[in-house]
C-alpha positions as CSV (number, residue, x, y, z in Angstrom):
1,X,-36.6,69.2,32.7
2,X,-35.2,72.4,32.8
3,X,-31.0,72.9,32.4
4,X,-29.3,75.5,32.1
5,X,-25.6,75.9,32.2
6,X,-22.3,76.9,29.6
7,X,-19.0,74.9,28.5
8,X,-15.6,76.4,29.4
9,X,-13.5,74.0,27.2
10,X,-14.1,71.4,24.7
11,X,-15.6,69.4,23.5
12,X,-18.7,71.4,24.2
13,X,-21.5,69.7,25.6
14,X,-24.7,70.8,26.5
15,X,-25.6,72.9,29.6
16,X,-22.7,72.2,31.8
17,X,-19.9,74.0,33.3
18,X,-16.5,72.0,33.4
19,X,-14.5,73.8,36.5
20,X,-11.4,72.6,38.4
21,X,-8.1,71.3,36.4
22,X,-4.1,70.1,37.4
23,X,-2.0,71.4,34.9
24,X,-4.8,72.1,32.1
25,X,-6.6,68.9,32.9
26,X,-10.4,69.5,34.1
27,X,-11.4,66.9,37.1
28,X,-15.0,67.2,37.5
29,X,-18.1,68.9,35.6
30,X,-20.8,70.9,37.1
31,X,-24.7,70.5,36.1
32,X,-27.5,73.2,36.7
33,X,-30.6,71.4,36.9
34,X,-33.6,73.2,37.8
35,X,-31.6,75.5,40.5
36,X,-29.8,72.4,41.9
37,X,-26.4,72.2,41.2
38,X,-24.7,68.8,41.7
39,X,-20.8,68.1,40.7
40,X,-19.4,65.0,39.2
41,X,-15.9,63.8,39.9
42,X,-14.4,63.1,35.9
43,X,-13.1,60.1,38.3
44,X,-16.6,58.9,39.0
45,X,-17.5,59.0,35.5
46,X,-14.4,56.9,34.8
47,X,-15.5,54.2,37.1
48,X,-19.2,54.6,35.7
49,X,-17.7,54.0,32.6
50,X,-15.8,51.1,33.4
51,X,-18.7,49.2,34.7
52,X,-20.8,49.6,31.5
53,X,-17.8,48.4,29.8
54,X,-17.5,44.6,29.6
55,X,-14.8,42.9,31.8
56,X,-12.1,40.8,29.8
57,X,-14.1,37.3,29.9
58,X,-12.8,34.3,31.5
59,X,-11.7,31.0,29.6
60,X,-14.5,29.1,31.5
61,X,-16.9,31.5,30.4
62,X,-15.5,32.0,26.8
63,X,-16.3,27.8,26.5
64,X,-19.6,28.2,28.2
65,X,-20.6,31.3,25.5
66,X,-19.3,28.8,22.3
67,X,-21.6,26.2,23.8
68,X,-24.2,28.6,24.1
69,X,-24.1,29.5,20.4
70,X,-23.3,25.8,19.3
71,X,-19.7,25.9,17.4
72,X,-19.6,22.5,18.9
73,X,-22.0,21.9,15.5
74,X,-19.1,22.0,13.9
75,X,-15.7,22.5,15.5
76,X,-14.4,20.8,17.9
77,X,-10.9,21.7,20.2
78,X,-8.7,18.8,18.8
79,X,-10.6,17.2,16.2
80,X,-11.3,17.5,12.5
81,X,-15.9,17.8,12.5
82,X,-17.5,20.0,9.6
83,X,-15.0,22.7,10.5
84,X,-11.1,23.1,11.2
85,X,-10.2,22.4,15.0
86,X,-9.7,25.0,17.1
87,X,-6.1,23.8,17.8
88,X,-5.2,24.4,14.0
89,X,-6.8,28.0,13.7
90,X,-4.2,28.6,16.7
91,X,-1.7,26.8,15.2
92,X,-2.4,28.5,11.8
93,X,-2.6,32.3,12.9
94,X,-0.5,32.2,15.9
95,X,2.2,34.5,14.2
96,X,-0.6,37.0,13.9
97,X,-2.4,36.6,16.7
98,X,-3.1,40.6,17.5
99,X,-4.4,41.1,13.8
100,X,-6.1,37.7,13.6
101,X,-8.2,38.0,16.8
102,X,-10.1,40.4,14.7
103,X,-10.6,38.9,11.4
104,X,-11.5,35.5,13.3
105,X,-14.1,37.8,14.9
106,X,-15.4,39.0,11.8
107,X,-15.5,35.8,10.5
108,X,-17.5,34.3,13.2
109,X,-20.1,36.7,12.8
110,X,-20.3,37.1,8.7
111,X,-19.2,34.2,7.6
112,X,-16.7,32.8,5.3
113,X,-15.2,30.5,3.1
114,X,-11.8,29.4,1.3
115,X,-10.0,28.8,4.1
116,X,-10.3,25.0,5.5
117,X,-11.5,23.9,2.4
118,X,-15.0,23.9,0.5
119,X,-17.5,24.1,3.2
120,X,-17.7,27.2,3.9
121,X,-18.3,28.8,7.7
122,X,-22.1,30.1,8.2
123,X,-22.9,33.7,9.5
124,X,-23.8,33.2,12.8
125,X,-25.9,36.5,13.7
126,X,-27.2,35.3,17.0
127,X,-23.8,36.1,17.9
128,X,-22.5,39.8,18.6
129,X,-18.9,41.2,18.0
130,X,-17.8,41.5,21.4
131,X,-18.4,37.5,21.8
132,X,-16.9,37.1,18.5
133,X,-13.8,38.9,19.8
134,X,-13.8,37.1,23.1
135,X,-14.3,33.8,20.9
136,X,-11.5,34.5,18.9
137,X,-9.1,35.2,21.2
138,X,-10.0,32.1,23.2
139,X,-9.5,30.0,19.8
140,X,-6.0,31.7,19.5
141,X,-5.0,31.1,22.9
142,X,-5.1,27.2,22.5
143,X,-2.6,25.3,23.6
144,X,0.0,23.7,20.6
145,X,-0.3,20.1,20.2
């Protein structure tokens, strides 16, 4: 494929041609690509990008995805199993909760141990940091009891 094109502003990217602009911001990009030049609204990418990005997940789904990866093994929402409930990690980090939503994360996926006692929680690498994050913040969110 042949492209051919040149940056006005930065950062520079390839073989493009960033034209149009409110007040110093650019609102679209132009493209050369083999003699056919086709514009993108900076808008349009925005929205393009939004879609790839994943929506903020649902309770209902959050509880589906733990059962999916089975924490029900070993946690349960109110009661004591091989792990801590999920009530007392909320009631335990609550204070914290913007920090702690990433450290619980982190500990979901690498593992841990100190915490609740001598069993220590196993890495769970079937499980990605985006779910992690979603799974934490669905732990944190728990109603006090």
């Amino acid at each position: 494929m042949n492209i051919a094109g040149t940056w006005r502003t930065e950062p520079r990217l390839p073989n493009a041609v960033v034209t149009g602009g409110v007040a110093g911001l650019r609102k679209s990009v132009s493209l050369d690509v083999v003699g056919l030049r086709k514009s993108v609204h900076i808008g349009a990418l925005m929205g393009l990008l939004a879609l790839c990005m994943a929506p903020p997940a649902l309770a209902a789904d959050v509880a589906v995805l733990m059962a999916q990866k089975h924490c029900d093994a070993c946690h349960d929402v109110s009661a004591t199993r091989i792990g801590p409930p999920f009530a007392a990690i909320a009631v335990r980090h609550r204070a914290d909760k913007e920090n702690m939503v990433e450290v619980l994360a982190r500990k979901i996926v690498l593992g841990g141990g100190g915490n609740w006692g001598v069993v220590p929680m196993v890495p769970n690498e079937h499980v990605s940091l985006d779910e992690a994050r979603a799974m934490a913040k669905w732990i944190l969110d728990r109603p006090v009891q």
